[in-house]
MARMISE-885631 format. One record per residue (C-alpha): x, y, z. Coordinates in steps of 0.5 Angstrom, whole numbers, plus 500, padded with zeros to 3 digits. Layout:
residues N
- X / Y / Z
- X / Y / Z
...
//
This chain:
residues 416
- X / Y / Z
- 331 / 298 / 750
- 337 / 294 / 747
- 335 / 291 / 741
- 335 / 284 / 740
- 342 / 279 / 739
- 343 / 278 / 731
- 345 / 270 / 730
- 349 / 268 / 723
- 343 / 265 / 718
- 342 / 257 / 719
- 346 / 252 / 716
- 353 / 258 / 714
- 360 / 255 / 716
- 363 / 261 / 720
- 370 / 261 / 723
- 373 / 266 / 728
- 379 / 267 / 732
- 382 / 262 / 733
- 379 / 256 / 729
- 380 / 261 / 723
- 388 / 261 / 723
- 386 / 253 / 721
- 381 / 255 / 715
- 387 / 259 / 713
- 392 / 255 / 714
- 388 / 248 / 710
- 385 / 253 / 704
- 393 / 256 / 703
- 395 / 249 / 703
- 390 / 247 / 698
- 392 / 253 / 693
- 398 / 253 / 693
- 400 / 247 / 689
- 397 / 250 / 683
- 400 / 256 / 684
- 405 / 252 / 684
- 403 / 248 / 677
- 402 / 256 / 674
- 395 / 256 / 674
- 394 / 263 / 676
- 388 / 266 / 679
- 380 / 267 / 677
- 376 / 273 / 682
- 368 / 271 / 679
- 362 / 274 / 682
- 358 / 270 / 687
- 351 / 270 / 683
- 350 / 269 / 676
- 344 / 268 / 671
- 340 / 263 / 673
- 340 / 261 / 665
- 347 / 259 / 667
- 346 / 253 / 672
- 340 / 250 / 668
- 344 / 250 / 662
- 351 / 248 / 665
- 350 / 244 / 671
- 343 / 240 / 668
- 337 / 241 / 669
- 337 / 233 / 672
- 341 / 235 / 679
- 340 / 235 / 686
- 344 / 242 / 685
- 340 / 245 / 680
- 332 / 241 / 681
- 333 / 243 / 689
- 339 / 246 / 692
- 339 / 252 / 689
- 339 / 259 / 691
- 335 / 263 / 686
- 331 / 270 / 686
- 329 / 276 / 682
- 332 / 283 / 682
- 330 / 289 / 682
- 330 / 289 / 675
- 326 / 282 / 673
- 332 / 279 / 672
- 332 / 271 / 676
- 339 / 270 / 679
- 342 / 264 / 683
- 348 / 265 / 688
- 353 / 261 / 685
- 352 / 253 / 687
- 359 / 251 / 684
- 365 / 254 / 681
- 366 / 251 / 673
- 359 / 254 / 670
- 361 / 261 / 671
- 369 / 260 / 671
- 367 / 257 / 663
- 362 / 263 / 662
- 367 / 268 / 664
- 374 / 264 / 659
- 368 / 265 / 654
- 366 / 273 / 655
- 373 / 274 / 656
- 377 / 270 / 649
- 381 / 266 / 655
- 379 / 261 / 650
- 383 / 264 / 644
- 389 / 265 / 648
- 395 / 260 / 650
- 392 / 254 / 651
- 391 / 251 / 656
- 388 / 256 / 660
- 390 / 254 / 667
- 385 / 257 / 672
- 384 / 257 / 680
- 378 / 260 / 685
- 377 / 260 / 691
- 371 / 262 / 695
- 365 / 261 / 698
- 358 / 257 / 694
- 351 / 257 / 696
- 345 / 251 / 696
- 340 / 251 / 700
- 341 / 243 / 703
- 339 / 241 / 710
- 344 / 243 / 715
- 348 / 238 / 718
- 356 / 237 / 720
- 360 / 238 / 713
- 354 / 240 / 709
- 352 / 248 / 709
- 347 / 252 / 706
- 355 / 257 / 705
- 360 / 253 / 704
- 368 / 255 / 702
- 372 / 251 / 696
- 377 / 252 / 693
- 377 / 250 / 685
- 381 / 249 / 679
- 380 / 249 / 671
- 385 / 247 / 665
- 381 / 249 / 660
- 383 / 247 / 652
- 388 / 241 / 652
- 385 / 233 / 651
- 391 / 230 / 654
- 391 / 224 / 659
- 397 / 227 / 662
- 395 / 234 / 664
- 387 / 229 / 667
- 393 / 227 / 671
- 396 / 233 / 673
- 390 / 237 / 676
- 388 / 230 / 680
- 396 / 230 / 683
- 395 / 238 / 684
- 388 / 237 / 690
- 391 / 230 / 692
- 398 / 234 / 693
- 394 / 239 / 697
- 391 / 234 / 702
- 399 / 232 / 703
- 401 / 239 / 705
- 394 / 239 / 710
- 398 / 232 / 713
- 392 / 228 / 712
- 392 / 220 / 710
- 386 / 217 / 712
- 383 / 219 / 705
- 383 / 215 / 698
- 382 / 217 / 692
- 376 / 214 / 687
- 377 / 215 / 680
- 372 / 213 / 673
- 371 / 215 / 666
- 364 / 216 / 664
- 367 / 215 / 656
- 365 / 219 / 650
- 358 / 221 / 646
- 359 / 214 / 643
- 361 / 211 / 650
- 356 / 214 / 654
- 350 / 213 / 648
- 351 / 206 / 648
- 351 / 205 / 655
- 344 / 209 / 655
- 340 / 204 / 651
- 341 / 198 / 656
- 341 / 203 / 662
- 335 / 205 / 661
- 331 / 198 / 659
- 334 / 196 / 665
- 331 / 201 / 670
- 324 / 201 / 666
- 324 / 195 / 670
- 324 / 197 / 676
- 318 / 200 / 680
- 320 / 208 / 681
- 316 / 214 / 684
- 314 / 220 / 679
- 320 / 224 / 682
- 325 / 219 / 681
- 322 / 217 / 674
- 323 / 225 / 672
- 329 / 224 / 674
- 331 / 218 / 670
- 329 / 221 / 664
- 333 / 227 / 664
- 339 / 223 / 666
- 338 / 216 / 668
- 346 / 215 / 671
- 342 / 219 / 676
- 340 / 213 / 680
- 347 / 210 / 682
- 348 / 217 / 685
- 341 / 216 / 689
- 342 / 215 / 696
- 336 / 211 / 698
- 337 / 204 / 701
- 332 / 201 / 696
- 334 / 204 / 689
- 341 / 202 / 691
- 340 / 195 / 692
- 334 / 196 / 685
- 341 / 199 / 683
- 347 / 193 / 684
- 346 / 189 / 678
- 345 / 195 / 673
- 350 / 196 / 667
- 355 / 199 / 668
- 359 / 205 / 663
- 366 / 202 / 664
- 364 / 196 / 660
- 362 / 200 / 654
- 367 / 205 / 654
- 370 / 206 / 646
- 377 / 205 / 644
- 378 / 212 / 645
- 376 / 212 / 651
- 379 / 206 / 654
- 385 / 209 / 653
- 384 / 215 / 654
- 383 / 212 / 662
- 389 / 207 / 661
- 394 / 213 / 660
- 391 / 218 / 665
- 392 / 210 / 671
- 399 / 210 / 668
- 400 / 217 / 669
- 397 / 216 / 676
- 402 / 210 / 677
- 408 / 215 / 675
- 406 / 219 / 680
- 405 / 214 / 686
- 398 / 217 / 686
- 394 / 210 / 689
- 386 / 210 / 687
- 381 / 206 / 687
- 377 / 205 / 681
- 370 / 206 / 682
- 365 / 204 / 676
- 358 / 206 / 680
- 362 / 213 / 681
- 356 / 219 / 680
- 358 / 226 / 681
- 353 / 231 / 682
- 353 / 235 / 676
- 351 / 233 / 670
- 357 / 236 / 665
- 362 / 231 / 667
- 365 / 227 / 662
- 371 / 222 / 662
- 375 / 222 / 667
- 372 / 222 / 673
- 376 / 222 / 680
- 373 / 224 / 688
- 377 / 224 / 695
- 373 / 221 / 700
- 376 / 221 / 708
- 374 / 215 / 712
- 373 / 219 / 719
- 367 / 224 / 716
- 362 / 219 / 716
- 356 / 221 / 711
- 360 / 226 / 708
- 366 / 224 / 707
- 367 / 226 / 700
- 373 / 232 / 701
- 373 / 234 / 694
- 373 / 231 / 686
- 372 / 233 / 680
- 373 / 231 / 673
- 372 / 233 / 664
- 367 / 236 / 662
- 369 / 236 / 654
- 362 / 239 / 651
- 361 / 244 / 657
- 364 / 250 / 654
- 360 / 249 / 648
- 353 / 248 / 651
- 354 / 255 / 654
- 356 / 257 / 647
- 364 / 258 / 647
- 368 / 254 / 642
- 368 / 246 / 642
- 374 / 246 / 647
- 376 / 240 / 653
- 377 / 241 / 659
- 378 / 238 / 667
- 377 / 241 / 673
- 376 / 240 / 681
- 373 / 242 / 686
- 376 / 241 / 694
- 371 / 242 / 700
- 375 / 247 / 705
- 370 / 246 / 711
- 371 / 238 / 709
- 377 / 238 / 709
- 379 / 242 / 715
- 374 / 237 / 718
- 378 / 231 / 717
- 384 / 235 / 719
- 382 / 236 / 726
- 379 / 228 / 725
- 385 / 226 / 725
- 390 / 231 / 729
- 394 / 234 / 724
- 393 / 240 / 724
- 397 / 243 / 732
- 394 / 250 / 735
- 403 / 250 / 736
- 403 / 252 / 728
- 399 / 259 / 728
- 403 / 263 / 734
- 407 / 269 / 733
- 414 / 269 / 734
- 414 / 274 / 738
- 411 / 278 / 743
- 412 / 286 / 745
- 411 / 289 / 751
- 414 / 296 / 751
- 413 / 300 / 758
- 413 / 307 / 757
- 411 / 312 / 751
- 419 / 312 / 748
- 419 / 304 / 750
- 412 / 304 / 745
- 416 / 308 / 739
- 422 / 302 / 739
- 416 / 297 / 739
- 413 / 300 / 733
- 420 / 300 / 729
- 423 / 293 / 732
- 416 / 290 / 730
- 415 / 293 / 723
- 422 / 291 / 721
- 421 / 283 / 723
- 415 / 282 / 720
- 419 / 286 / 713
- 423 / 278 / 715
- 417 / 275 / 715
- 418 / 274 / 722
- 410 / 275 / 726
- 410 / 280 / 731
- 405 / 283 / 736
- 405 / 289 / 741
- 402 / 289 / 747
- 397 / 296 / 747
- 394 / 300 / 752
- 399 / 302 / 757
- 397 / 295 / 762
- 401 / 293 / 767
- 407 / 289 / 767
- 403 / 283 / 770
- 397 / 285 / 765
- 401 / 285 / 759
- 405 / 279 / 761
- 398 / 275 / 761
- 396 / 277 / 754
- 403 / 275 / 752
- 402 / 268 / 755
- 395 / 267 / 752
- 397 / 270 / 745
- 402 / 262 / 745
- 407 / 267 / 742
- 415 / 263 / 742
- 418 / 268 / 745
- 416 / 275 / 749
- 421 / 281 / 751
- 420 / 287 / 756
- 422 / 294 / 753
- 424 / 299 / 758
- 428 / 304 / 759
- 434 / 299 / 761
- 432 / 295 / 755
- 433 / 302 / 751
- 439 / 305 / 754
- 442 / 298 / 754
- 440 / 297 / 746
- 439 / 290 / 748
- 433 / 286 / 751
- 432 / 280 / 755
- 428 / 275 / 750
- 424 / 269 / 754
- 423 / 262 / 751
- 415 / 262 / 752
- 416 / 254 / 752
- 421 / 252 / 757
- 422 / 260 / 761
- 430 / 260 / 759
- 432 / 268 / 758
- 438 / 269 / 755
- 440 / 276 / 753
- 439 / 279 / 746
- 442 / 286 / 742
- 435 / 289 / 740
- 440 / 289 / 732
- 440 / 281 / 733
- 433 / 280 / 734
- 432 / 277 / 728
- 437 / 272 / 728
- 435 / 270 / 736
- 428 / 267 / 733
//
């Protein structure tokens, strides 16, 4: 008796074929500003100590409190499927002296991510991002530039119908002055245990919470931009002129709250306008004393996250992403063993071109091979046979309008 059919966990973003050619193309698009910008690559396991989530993300997030893959090993050892990227690039510069090199250390990663959430469109128990760090530099220039490199990378996608939200959450000294007010204000307000737990550990919590009743108890409490110091408000005022520079528009967000308690200064997210309740496509932000609090040297740093699966959402929300972009040049059909030879050697030496080239396998018919050169969306499609091998030219098929036209074997290249 056969065994019963296997299904993926629920809640997992999977992509097949042909879905998976615009993962591909959206995560590419979001890579390749920064290697562009020389941030070199970071490969880091996909679970780490516990202690490392707890200590670096914080204790009073949802990621940390609820969220969180954790469970222990065979060696009594309590591990978590990574739920973010920063806490283990931060643990890996530290334990590998990255950070008593050339600084900045300029890092991306890209990768898959675990938290145990209630699924729904744009929110998975696996999700994908691609992310970077720029480690050892306070600098409102290089908050700037790492804010330009996702915003360039949601360009190279095609979309628009996105804005950008930026913050400081300031210094100690800002962030210290604020809490004394912040909390007698919420000490007025009538919490449930848990929110009240919360409050305790990390009162700007509460503008991050999503139920209508906090939010409203919430709307006239103070705000950390009104207590940023000196250094801090011109810290924000050079990285806005920055932006500025750089023709970035933003908006500035005083209630902005990311997730994860490390977050200092320079605070930014992109939300789309077509997503609906999960509309944040990626974000980041300075974490000037993480590096510290998991025992490295006292050393700035910046970074972001930006939300694949999101992000490939909101491309297909506004149709920029077109099935067109993902054919092969084209399409081999060889008939005939020497025929299947020549195919081999004309399409290992296109693709030496860049050029992306298929064959037609298993010996099927003319009219069979055609079908699958018609469903592959290939530009162009030749037929390879004797007459093709003697005559060492082809007839090469424009799949779009059906205009043939003849082609030396030899100038394929330049035909495509």
């Amino acid at each position: 008796m056969a065994g019963h059919k296997l299904q993926a966990p629920k809640g997992v973003s999977e992509y097949v074929p042909p879905r998976s050619k615009a993962f591909e193309f959206v995560r590419d698009c979001l890579i390749n500003p920064a290697r562009l910008a020389g941030y070199q690559l970071i490969e880091l396991p996909v679970f780490e100590d516990t202690e490392l989530f707890t200590r670096g993300v914080g204790e009073s997030t949802d990621v940390v409190s609820k969220e969180m893959y954790t469970f222990e090993d065979r060696g009594g050892r309590s591990i978590t499927l990574r739920p973010e990227g920063t806490a283990g690039v931060m643990r890996a510069v530290i334990e590998h002296g990255l950070d008593r090199g050339q600084l900045p250390a300029k890092l991306w990663y890209s990768g898959a991510f675990f938290r145990a959430e209630r699924p729904q469109a744009g929110r998975y128990r696996q999700f994908y991002q691609v992310g970077l760090e720029a480690i050892g530099v306070d600098d409102p220039a290089i908050d700037a530039e790492v804010i330009a490199i996702a915003d360039a990378g949601f360009k190279a996608i095609g979309l628009t119908k996105y804005r950008l939200d930026i913050t400081s959450l300031g210094d100690i000294q800002s962030r210290a002055a604020h809490r004394v007010d912040l909390v007698k204000f919420i000490d007025g307000i009538d919490l449930d245990e848990a929110t009240t737990s919360r409050a305790q550990l990390n009162p700007l919590r509460l503008f991050d919470d999503k139920r209508p009743e906090i939010r409203d108890a919430m709307a006239k409490a103070p705000l950390l931009l009104d207590y940023l110091s000196e250094e801090s408000t011109e810290h924000f005022k050079q990285v806005k002129k920055y932006l500025d520079t750089l023709n970035i528009a933003y908006v500035i967000n005083p209630k902005m709250v990311r997730g994860l308690d490390y977050y200092t200064g320079t605070t930014f997210e992109f939300v789309h306008e077509l997503l609906g309740a999960q509309s944040g496509i990626g974000g980041g932000g300075r974490y000037d004393g993480l590096m510290e609090e998991l025992g490295g040297q006292s050393l700035s740093g910046i970074g972001f996250g930006l939300g694949v699966d999101r992000a490939l959402l909101a491309a297909e929300a506004e149709g920029v992403i077109s099935a067109e972009s993902f054919v092969s040049d084209l399409f081999i059909i060889p008939l005939g063993d020497l025929a299947k030879e020549k195919a081999l050697q004309i399409a290992f030496t296109l693709r030496k071109e860049g050029k992306t080239v298929e064959l037609a396998f298993g010996d099927r018919a003319l009219k069979g091979a055609m079908k699958s050169a018609d469903k592959s969306g290939a530009r162009y499609v030749v037929v390879l046979g004797d007459q093709e091998l003697s005559s060492e030219s082809v007839e090469l098929k424009n799949m779009n309008s059906g205009v043939t036209a003849s082609v030396r074997i030899d100038s394929l290249i330049n035909a495509l």
